[in-house]
C-alpha positions in Angstrom: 21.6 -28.4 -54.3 22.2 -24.9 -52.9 19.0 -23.8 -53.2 17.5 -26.7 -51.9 19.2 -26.1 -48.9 18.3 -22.3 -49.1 14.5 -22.9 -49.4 14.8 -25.3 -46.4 16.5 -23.2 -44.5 14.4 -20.2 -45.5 11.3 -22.1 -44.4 12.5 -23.4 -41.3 13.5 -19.8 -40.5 9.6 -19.0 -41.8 8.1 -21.3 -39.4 10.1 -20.4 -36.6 9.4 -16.7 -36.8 5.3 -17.4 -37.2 5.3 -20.0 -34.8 5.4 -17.2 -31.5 2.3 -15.7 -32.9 0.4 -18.7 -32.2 1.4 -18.6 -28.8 -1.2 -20.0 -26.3 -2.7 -18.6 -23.3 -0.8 -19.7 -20.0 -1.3 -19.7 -16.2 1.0 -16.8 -15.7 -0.8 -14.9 -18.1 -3.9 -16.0 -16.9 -3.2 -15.2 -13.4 -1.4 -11.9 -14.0 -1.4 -9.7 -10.8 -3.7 -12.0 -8.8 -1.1 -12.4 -6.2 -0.7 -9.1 -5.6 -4.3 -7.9 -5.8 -4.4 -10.9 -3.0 -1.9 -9.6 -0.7 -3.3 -6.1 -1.0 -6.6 -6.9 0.0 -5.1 -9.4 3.0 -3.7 -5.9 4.4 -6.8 -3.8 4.5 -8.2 -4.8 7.6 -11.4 -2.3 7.0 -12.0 -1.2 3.9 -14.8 1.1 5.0 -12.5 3.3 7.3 -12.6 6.1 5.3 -16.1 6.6 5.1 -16.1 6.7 9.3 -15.7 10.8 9.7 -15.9 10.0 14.2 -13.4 12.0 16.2 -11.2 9.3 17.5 -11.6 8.8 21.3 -9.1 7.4 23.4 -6.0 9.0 22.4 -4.1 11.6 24.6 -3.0 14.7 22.8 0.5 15.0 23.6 1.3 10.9 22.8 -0.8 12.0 19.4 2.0 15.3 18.8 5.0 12.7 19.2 3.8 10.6 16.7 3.2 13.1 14.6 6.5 14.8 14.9 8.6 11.4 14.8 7.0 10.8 11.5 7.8 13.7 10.5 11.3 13.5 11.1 11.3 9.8 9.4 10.5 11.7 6.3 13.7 13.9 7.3 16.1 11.5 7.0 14.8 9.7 4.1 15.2 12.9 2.2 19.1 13.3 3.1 20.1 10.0 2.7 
């Protein structure tokens, strides 16, 4: 009777280990990083910007120099935090 109930057991155990390599393909796995491949490309507005080498017109040179230096200084403060 005891080893009966060891061979069952031992079997049951058998199956259950083998049973996650037979694991099927699912939606999540399927769809792996698709949402954030989708809300990447949702935020490039022109992908080709980069390849535009135009001096920018338009923009005065001292409002240009205090944007500059504020971001600069955000990096500041991020650093001594």
């Amino acid at each position: 009777m005891l080893t009966r109930c060891l061979t069952l057991i031992g079997l049951i155990a058998t199956l259950l280990i083998f049973s996650g390599c037979g694991t099927k393909e699912t939606m999540l796995s399927r769809n792996w990083g698709s949402s954030f491949e989708s809300a990447k490309q949702s935020q490039i507005l022109n992908p080709e910007a980069g390849k535009n080498l135009d001096t920018v017109v338009g923009l005065d040179g001292q409002a240009v120099e205090n944007v500059v230096e504020k971001y600069r200084q955000g990096f500041k403060t991020c650093q001594t935090k």
